[in-house]
C-alpha positions as CSV (number, residue, x, y, z in Angstrom):
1,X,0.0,0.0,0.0
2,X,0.9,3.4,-0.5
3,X,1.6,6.1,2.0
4,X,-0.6,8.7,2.2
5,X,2.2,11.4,1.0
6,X,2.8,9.4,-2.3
7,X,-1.5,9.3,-2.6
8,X,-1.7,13.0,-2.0
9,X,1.9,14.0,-4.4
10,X,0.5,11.3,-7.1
11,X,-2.8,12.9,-7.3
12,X,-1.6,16.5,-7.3
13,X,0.8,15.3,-10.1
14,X,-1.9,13.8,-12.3
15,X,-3.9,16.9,-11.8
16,X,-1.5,18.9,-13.4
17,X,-0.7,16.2,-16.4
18,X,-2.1,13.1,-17.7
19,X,1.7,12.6,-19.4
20,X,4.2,13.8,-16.2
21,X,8.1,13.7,-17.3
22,X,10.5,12.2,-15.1
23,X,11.7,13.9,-11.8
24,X,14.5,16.5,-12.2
25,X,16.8,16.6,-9.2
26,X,17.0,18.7,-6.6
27,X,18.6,22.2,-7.2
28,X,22.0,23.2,-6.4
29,X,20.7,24.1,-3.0
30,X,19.5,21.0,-1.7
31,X,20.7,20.4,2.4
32,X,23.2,17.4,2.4
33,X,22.0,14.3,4.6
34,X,25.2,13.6,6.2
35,X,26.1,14.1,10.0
36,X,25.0,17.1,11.6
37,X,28.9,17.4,13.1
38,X,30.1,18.5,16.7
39,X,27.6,21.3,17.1
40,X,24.7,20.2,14.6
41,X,25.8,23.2,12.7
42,X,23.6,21.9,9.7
43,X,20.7,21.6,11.7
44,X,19.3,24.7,10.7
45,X,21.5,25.3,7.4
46,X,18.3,26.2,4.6
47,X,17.2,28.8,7.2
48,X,20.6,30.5,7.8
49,X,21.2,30.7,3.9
50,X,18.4,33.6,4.1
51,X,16.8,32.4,1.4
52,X,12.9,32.9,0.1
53,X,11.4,29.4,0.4
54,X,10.0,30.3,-3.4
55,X,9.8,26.1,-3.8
56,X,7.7,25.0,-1.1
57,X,5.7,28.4,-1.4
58,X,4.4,27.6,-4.6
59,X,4.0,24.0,-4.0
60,X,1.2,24.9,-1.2
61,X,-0.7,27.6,-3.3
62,X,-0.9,24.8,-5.9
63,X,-2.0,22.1,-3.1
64,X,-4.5,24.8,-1.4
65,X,-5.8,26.0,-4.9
66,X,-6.7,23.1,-6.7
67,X,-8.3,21.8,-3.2
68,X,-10.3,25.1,-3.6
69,X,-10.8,25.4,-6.8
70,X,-10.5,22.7,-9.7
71,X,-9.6,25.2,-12.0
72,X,-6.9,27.2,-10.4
73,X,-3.9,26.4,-12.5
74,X,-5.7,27.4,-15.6
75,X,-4.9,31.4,-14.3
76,X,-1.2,29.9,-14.4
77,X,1.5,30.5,-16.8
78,X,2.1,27.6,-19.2
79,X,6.3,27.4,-17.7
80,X,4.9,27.8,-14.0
81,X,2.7,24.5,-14.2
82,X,6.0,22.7,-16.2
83,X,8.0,23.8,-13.0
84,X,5.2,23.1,-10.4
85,X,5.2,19.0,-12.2
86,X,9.1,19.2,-12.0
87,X,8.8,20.1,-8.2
88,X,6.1,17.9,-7.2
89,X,7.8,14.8,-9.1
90,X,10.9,15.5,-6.8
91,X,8.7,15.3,-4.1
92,X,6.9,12.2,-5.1
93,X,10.5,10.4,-6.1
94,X,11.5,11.3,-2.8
95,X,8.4,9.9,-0.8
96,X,8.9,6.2,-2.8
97,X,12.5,6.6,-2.0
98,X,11.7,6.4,2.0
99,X,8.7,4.2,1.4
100,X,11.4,1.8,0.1
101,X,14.3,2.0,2.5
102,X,11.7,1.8,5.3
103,X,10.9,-1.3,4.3
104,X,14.1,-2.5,3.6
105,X,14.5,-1.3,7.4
106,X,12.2,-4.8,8.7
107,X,14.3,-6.7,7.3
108,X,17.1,-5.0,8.6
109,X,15.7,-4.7,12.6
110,X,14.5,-8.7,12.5
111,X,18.2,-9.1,11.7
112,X,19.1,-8.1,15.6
113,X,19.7,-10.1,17.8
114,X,18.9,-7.9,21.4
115,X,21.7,-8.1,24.5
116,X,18.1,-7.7,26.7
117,X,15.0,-9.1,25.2
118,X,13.1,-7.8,28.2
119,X,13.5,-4.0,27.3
120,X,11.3,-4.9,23.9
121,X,8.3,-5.8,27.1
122,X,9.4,-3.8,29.4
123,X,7.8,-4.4,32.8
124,X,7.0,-1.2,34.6
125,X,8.3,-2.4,38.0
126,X,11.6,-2.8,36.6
127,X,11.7,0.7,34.4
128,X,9.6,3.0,36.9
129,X,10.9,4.9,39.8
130,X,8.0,4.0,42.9
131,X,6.8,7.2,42.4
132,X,6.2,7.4,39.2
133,X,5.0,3.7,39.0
134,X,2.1,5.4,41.2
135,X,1.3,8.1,39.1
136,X,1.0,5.5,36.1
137,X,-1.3,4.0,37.5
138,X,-3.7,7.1,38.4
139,X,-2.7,8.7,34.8
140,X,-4.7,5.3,33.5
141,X,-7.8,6.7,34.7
142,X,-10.1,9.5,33.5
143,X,-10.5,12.1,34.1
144,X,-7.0,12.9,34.1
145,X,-5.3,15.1,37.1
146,X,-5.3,18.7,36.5
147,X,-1.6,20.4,36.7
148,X,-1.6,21.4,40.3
149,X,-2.2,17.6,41.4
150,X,0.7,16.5,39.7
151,X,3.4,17.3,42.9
152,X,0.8,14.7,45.1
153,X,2.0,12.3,42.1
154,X,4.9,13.0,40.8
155,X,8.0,14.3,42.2
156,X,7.8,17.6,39.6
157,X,9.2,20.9,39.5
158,X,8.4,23.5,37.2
159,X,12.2,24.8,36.4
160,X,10.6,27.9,34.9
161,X,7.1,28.9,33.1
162,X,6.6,26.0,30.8
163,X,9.4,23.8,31.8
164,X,8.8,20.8,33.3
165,X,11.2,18.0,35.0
166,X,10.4,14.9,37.0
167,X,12.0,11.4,38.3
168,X,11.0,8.5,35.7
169,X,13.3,5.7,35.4
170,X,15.5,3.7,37.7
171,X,19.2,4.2,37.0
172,X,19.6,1.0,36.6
173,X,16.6,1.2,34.0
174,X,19.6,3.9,32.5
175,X,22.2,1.6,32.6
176,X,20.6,-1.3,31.2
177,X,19.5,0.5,27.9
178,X,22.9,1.9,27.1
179,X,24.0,-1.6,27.0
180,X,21.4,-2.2,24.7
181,X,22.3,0.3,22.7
182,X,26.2,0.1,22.8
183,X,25.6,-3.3,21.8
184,X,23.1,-2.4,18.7
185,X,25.8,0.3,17.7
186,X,28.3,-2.4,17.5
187,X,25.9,-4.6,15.7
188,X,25.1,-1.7,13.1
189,X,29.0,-0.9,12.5
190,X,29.3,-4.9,11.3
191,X,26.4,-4.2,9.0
192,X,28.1,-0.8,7.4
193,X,31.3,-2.6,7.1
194,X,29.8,-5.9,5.5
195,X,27.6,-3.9,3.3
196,X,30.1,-1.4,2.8
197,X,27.2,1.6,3.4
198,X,26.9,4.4,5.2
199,X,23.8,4.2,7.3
200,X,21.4,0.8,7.2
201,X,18.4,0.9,4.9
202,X,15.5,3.6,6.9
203,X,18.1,4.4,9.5
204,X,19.4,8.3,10.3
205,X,23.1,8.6,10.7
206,X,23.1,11.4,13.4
207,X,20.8,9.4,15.7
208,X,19.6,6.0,16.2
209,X,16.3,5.5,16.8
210,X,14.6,2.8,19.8
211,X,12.5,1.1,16.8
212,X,16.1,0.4,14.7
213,X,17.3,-1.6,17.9
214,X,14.0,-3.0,17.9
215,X,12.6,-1.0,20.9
216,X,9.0,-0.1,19.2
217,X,7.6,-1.6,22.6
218,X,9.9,0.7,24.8
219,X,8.9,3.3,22.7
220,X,5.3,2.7,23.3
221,X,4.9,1.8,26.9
222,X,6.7,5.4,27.6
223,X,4.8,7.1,25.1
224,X,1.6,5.8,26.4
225,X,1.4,5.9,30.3
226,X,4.0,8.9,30.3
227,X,4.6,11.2,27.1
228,X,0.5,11.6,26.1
229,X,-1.2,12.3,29.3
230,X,1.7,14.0,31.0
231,X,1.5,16.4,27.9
232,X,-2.2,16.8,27.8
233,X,-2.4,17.9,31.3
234,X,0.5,20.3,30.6
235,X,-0.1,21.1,27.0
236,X,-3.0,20.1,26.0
237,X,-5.8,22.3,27.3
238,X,-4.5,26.0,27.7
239,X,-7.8,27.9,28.1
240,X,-7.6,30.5,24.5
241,X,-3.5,30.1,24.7
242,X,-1.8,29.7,21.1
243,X,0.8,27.3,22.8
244,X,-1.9,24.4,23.1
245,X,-1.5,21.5,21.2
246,X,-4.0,18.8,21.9
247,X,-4.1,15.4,22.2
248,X,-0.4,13.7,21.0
249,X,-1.1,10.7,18.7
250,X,3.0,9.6,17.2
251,X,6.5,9.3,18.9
252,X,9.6,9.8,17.3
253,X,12.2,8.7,19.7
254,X,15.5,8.7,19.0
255,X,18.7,8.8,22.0
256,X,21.7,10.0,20.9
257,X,25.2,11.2,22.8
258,X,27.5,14.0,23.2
259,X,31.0,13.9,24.0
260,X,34.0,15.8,23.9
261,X,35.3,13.7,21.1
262,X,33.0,11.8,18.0
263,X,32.2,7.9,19.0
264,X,30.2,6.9,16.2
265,X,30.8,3.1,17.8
266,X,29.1,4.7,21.2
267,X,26.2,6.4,19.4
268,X,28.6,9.7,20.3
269,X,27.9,12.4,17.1
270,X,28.2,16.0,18.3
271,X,29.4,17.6,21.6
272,X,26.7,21.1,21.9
273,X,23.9,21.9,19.5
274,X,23.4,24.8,18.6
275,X,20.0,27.0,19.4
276,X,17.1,25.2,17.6
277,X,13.2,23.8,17.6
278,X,12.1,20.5,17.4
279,X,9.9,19.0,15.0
280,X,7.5,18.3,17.6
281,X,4.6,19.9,19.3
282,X,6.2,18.3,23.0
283,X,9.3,17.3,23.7
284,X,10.2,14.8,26.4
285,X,13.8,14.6,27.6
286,X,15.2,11.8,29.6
287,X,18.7,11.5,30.9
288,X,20.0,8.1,30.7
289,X,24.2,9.2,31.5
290,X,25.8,11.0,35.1
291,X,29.2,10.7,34.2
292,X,29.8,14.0,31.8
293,X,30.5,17.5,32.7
294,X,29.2,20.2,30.9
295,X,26.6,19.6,28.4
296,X,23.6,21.8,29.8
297,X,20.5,22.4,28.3
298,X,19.6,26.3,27.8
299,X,16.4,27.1,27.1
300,X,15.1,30.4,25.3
301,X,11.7,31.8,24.0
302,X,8.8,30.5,22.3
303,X,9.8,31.0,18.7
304,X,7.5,33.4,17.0
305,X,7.3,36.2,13.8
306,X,9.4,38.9,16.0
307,X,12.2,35.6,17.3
308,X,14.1,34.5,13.7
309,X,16.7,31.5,13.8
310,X,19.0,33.8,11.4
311,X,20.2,36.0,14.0
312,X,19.6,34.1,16.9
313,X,17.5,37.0,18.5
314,X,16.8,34.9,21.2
315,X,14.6,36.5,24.3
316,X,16.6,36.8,27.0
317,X,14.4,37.4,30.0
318,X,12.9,33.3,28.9
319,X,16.2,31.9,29.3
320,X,17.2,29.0,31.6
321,X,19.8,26.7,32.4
322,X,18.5,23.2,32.9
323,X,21.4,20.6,34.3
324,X,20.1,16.8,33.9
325,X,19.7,14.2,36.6
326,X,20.2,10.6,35.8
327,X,16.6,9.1,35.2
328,X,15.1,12.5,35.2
329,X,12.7,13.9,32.4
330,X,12.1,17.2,31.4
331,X,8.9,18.0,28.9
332,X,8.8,21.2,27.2
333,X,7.0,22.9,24.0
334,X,8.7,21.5,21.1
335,X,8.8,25.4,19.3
336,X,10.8,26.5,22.2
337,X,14.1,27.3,21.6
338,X,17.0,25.4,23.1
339,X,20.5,24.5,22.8
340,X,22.9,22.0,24.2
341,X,26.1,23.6,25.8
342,X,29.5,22.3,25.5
343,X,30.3,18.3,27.0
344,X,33.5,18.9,28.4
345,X,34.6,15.9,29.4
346,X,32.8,12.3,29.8
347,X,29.6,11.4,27.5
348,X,26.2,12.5,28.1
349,X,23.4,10.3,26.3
350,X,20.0,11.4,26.3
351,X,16.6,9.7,24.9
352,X,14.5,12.0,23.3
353,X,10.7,11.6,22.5
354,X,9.3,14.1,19.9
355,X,5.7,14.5,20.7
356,X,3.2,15.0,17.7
357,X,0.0,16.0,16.7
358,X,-1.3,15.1,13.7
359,X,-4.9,14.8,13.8
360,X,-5.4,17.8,16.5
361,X,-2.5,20.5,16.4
362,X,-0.6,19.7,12.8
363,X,-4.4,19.1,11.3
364,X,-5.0,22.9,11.9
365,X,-2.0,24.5,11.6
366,X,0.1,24.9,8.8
367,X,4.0,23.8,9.1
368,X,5.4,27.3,7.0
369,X,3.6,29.9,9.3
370,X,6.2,30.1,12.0
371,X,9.4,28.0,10.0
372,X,9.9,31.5,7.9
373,X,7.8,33.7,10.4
374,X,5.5,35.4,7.7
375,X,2.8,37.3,9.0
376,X,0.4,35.6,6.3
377,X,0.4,32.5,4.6
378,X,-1.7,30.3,2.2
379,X,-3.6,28.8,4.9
380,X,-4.7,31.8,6.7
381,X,-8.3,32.3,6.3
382,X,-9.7,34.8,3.2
C-alpha cells in the first residue's frame, strides 16, 4: 500500500498532467543528509542561507488552490505548471525513495539479535521509579489530574514557566538500555562494514532510533502511560493560549550522545547543538548518563514572527539553564528554543521523544507559518 504522501503527491501530479516527465533533481541548493557534526551546525543550514522558500511556497498555493478550486492552474502561466510538475515529481520520487528504504529497514531490525529481550516488554516495576509507578497507574484513569495535582504524584518541578522536570526511570533502567544500545551500535558498525554503506536501509546517521534496535515496545509503553497524558495535562488544554497542542497521537524517539570527542561506535555524534526547535509539538527529555561534565541544556523563548533562527534574536528574559539528573525527564513545548552547551569531558546520552499531533495540532496549523515567520500564509483564512 501506499503512503498517504505518495497518494496526495501522485494525485496532485496527475492533476496537473495526464503525461508527467520524469523527476529532475534537486537544485544546487539541496541540504546534504550527512552528519549534523560536533555542534549540529547543519541543523538549521536552509534557514541561515536567508533564502525565500520560493519552492515550497508555490507548491502549497498549488496544493490549497486546486483543493479550492478545480480550475486554479488554468490562471497559471504555461512554464509555472511545467516547473510546479518538475517540483512535485521530486517530491513524489522522494516519498517512494523512504517508502522503500523503510521497508528494507524490517528486514534489517529482524536481523538483531537484542543483548536484553526484556526492554522490547518492558515491565513497569523494573523501568519505573516508585513514584512514578504510582502516578502510572492514576494517569490510567479518567479524568486525568489537573496540573496542580501532579506534585501529590509526581515528584515535579516547574524549572521555569513552561518547563517541566520529574524522576521517571530507575538508574539502573539507565544503565541497562545503554548496554542495549552500545551493543546495537556495535551490531550496526558490522552491518556498514559488511555492506560497505553508510547508514542501514531507513536508519538516520546522526541518531539511532529505539525502533532500529528494535525498541517499538519501549517506545510505546513510555509514550503511552508517560509522554501523552503528561503532555495533555500540561499542554494540552491552555484555556484561548496559542501554545496548546491537543491530544499527542505519534512518537519519534531517537537517543543520541555527546561527548568531547566523536564515538560513532558509542552512538557519540556531536558535543553542543546549537540553538534550535524541534519538529514536535512536545518534547520529552530523559537522561539516561551521570558521568559527563558540561553539556547543559539552555532554554530560550517560544519561537514566533518577531524571534528569527538567522540572527539568533533569542529572548533573554525566557532563558534558563536546565542541568540533567540521571533518570530524570524534562517536557517542554517542542517550538521553544533550546541548545545544548558544551560536553566537556565524559559522555552524556540522552533519549529524546518528539511528541506530535497530527490529527489535533498539525491538522490545523500549517508547518510554514512560523518555519519563515510570515505574517500571512496560504492557509490563513480569506
Amino acid at each position: 500500500p501506499t503512503s498517504p504522501m505518495e497518494d496526495l503527491l501522485s494525485a496532485m501530479t496527475k492533476k496537473l498532467t495526464a503525461d508527467p516527465t520524469s523527476a529532475k533533481e534537486w537544485s544546487a541548493g539541496r541540504e546534504a543528509t550527512g552528519s549534523q557534526g560536533a555542534t549540529g551546525a547543519s541543523i538549521n543550514a536552509k534557514v541561515l542561507e536567508q533564502k525565500a522558500p520560493r519552492d515550497m511556497s508555490k507548491l502549497l498555493h498549488v496544493i490549497y488552490g486546486l483543493d479550492q478550486y478545480p480550475q486554479y492552474l488554468l490562471k497559471w502561466p504555461r512554464e509555472d505548471v511545467d516547473e510546479t510538475i518538475d517540483l512535485l515529481e521530486a517530491r513524489l520520487a522522494q516519498a517512494k525513495e523512504a517508502r522503500d528504504a523503510l521497508a528494507a529497514r524490517e528486514a534489517y531490525v529482524a536481523s538483531y539479535v537484542p543483548l536484553d529481550p526484556r526492554l522490547r516488554s518492558p515491565d513497569p516495576e523494573e523501568v519505573l521509579v516508585p513514584k512514578a509507578l504510582r502516578a502510572v497507574r492514576r494517569l490510567a484513569k479518567l479524568p486525568l489530574p489537573r496540573v496542580d495535582e501532579l506534585p501529590d504524584l509526581l515528584d515535579i518541578k516547574e524549572e521555569a514557566p513552561g518547563l517541566y522536570s520529574f524522576d521517571l526511570v530507575k538508574p539502573e533502567f539507565c544503565e541497562r538500555v545503554r548496554q542495549e544500545l552500545a551493543h546495537y551500535a556495535a551490531f550496526r558498525d558490522r552491518w556498514r562494514r559488511d555492506h560497505d554503506a553508510a547508514v542501514p536501509p531507513g536508519t538516520l546517521k546522526e541518531r539511532l532510533q529505539l525502533a532500529d534496535a528494535g525498541l517499538a515496545g519501549l517506545e510505546t509503553f513510555l509514550f503511552e502511560n508517560i509522554a501523552k497524558p503528561m503532555s495533555k495535562i500540561l499542554f494540552g488544554s491552555r484555556g484561548d493560549r496559542s501554545d496548546a497542542v491537543g491530544d499527542v497521537d505519534t512518537p519519534h524517539t531517537f537517543v543520541i550522545g555527546y561527548g568531547a570527542a566523536e564515538n560513532v561506535k558509542r552512538n557519540v555524534t556531536r558535543k553542543a547543538l546549537i540553538p534550535h526547535v524541534d519538529d514536535a509539538e512536545v518534547t520529552m527529555n530523559v537522561c539516561l548518563s551521570d558521568a559527563f561534565t558540561g553539556g547543559g541544556l539552555r532554554f530560550h523563548g517560544i519561537r514566533s514572527p518577531e524571534t528569527t533562527t538567522i540572527a539568533y534574536e533569542l529572548p533573554k528574559p525566557n532563558e534558563c539553564d536546565y542541568h540533567h539528573r540521571l533518570g530524570r525527564a524534562v517536557m517542554h513545548l517542542g517550538n521553544r528554543f533550546h541548545e545544548v552547551l558544551d560536553v566537556t569531558s565524559g559522555e552524556r546520552h540522552v533519549l529524546i521523544m518528539w511528541l506530535r499531533s497530527w490529527n489535533n495540532y498539525r491538522a490545523s496549523h500549517c508547518p510554514c507559518c512560523l518555519k519563515f515567520q510570515r505574517p500571512y500564509c496560504v492557509c490563513s483564512p480569506e
